[in-house]
N, C-alpha and C positions, 0 to 999 in steps of 0.2 A: 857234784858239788866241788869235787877237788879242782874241775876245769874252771869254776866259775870262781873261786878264789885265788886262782892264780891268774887269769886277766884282769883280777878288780884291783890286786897286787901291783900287777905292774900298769896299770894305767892308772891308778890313784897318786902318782908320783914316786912310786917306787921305783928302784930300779931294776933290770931284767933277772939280776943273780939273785934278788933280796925278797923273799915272797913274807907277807905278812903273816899268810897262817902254811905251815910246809906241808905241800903235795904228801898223796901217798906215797912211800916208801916201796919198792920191789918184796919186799920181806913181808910187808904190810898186804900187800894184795895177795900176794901167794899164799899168807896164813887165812885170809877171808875175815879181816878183825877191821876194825876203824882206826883213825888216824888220831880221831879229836875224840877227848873225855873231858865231860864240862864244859865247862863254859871257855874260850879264849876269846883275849881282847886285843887290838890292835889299833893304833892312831897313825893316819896316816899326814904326811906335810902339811893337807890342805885340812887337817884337824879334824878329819871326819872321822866318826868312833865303827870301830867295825866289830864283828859280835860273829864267834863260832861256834857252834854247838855240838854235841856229840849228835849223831844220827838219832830220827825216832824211831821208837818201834823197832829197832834193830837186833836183828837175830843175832850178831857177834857178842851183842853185850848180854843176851840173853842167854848164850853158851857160856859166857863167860862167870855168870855168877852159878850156872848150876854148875858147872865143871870146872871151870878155874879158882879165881880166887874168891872161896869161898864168907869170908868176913866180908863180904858186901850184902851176903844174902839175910832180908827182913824176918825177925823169928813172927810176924804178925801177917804177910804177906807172898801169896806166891809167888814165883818168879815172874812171871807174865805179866802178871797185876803189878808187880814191884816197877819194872822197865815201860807200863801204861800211863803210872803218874811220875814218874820221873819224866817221861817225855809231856806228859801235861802240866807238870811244874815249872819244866824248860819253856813251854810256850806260853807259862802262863806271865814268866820272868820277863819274856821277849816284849811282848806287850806292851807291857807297864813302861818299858824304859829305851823303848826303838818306835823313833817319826816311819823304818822303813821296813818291811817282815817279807823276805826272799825266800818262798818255800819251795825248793828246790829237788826234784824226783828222778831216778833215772827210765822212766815210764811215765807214758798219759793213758788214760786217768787213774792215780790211785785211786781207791775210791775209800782207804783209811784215811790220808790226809785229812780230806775235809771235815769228817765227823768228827778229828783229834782236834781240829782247829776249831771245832762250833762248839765243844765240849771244853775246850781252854779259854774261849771265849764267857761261854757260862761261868768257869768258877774263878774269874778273872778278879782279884780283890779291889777293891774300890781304892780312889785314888789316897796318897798317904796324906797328899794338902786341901788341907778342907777348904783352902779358897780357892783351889780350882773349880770353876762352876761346870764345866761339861767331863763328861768321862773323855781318857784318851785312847785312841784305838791306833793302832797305823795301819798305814796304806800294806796290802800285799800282794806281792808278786809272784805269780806261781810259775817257775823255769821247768820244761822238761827236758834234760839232758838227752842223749843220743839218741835225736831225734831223727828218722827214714823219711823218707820223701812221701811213702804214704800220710804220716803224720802233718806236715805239711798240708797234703791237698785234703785233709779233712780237719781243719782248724779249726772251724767256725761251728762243726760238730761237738768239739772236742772244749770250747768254749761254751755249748747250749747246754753241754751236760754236766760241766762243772758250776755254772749258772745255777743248775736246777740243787745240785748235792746242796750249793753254796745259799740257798734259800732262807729268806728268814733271817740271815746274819748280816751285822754291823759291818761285815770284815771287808765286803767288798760292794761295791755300786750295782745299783738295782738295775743299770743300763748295762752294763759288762763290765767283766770279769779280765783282769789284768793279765795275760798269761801269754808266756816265749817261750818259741821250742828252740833249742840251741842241737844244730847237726852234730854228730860225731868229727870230732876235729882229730882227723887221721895227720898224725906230723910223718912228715918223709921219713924215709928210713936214714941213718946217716952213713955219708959218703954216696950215697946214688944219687945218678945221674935224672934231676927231673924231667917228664916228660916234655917236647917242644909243644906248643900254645895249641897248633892245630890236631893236635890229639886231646886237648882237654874237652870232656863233653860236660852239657849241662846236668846237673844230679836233682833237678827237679826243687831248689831252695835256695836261698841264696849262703854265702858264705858263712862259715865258721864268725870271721871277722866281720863282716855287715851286721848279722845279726847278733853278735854280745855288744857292737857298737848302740844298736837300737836301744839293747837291754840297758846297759851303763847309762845313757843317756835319759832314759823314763828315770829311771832308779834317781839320778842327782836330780830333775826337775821337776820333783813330788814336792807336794808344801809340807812343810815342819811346822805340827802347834805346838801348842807350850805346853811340855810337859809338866809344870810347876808354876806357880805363880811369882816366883823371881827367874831372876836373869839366867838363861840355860849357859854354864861351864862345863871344863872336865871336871872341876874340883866338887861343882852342887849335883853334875851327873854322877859323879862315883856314888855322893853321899846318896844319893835315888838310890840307886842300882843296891847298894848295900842295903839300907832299908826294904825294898822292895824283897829281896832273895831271902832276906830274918823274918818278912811274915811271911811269906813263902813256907818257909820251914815248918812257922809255927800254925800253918792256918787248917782250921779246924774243917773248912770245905772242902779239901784235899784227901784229910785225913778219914771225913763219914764217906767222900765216893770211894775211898780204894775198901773200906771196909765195904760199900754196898757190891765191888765187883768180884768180891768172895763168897759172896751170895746165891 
């Protein structure tokens, strides 16, 4: 994820020093923790709303409430159960108020994603404007980071069997399943000497850069509905986005599944 927010960073008109959501940290990988808690927001020149999340399903954050800082932890719910609907809360937030949902893994195939995502899907609140007449769902794209060249030459596998998890749901087309593998973007080491041309071999993919090119480009040329029945701004998007997170909080579907997964 960290790779793919720092190309969407600087090719969304950022500049090369200025990343919208900041890379993990050396302190930060060494401890095994996350970068992002909550939710962050960023707008980038060309005004597009960009949306970070804390990781799901994440074992740091899961060590973190049994072992760390303990006032996070539910006197009603376990830890596990606790860090289940939070991460279905988070996607059930995404939903409601992004035209675009980049589910991004550093592995193909999870096989938690999808059931997190058919199951955020289910307790999805209905919309807050009653004159919207269709429900809104967005487009999703599933990225799998450090991608091998075996992964590569079984795509089309790796697309039949996420098709099949992905069954049944709204979330993505009954013809296929949106999904980019992004290689390992090994950066040179600095001050060495790169290799000359005719010792570059083929690594069986194409580049780091061709394919987030591919990626960026689907991602801006997906249709935006209305998420409301007035004019979409940042000013009636925040008011969404706020609304949407308050029932969220308050919403009583959230509150009978995490009871039912104490069951």
């Amino acid at each position: 994820k960290q790779w793919y927010q720092r190309r969407v960073a600087i090719t969304a008109g950022g500049a090369r020093r200025s990343y919208m959501f900041w890379p993990q940290s050396r302190d930060v990988r060494e401890n095994g923790v996350n970068q992002t808690y909550g939710v962050y927001m960023a707008v980038s020149t060309e005004r597009y709303i960009f949306l970070d999340t804390q990781p799901l399903l994440s074992h740091s954050l899961l060590d973190n409430i049994m072992y760390g800082d303990r006032s996070f932890m539910s006197e009603h719910l376990s830890p596990d159960t606790q860090i289940e609907i939070q991460s279905l809360q988070l996607l059930t937030f995404l939903m409601s108020v992004c035209h675009v949902l980049v589910v991004i893994s550093d592995w193909s195939v999870d096989p938690l994603l999808p059931t997190l995502l058919k199951t955020a899907e289910m307790l999805k609140p209905p919309a807050l404007d009653n004159a919207t007449r269709e429900e809104h769902l967005p487009h999703v794209l599933f990225v799998y980071n450090f991608s091998n060249r075996s992964d590569f030459t079984q795509e089309s596998e790796h697309r039949a069997t996420l098709k099949a998890m992905m069954k049944h749901s709204k979330l993505v087309n009954k013809d296929t399943v949106m999904s980019y593998w992004l290689p390992d973007n090994k950066l040179p080491v600095r001050g060495a000497t790169p290799p000359p041309p005719q010792y570059l071999q083929y690594q069986g993919h194409a580049s780091f850069q061709h394919c987030f090119e591919q990626l960026r480009n689907k991602v801006f040329s997906l249709s935006r509905g209305n998420l409301t029945s007035h004019p979409l701004t940042e000013r009636t998007w925040f008011h969404l986005a706020a609304r949407v997170w308050d029932s969220l909080q308050k919403s009583q579907q959230l509150i009978e599944f995490g009871r039912l997964l104490q069951t």
